[in-house]
C-alpha positions in Angstrom: -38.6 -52.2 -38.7 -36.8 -49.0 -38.6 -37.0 -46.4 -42.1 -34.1 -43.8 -42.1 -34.6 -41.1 -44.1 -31.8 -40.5 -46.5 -32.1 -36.1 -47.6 -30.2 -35.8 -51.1 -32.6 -33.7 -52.6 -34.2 -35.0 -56.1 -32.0 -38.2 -55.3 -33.4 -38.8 -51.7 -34.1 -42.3 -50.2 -35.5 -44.4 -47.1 -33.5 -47.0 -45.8 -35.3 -50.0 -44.2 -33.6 -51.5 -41.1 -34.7 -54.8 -39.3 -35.7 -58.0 -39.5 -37.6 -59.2 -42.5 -37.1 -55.6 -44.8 -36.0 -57.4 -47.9 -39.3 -59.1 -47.9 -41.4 -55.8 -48.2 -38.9 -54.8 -51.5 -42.2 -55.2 -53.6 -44.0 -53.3 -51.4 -41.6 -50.2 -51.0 -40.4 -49.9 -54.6 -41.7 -47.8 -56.9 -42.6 -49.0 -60.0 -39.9 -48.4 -62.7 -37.2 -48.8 -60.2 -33.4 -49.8 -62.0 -31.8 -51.2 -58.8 -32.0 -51.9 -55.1 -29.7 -53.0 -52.7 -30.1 -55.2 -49.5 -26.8 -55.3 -47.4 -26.8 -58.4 -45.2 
C-alpha cells in the first residue's frame, strides 16, 4: 500500500492506494472523523 500525501495546510490528508486500504479505515481514522471516502 502506497500513502500520498495530500499538503492543504490545516485541511491536509493521506491518501491510501492499494490493495486492501478500505480495510485499514478503522485503523487510519482519527477518532471524531465526519466522513471518508473510498473510490473503487
Amino acid at each position: 500500500m502506497i500513502t500520498v500525501p495530500v499538503a492543504l495546510g490545516d485541511r491536509s490528508y493521506d491518501v491510501l492506494v492499494g490493495r486492501g486500504a478500505r480495510h485499514r479505515l478503522l485503523d487510519v481514522l482519527p477518532v471524531g472523523v465526519d466522513r471518508a471516502a473510498v473510490v473503487t
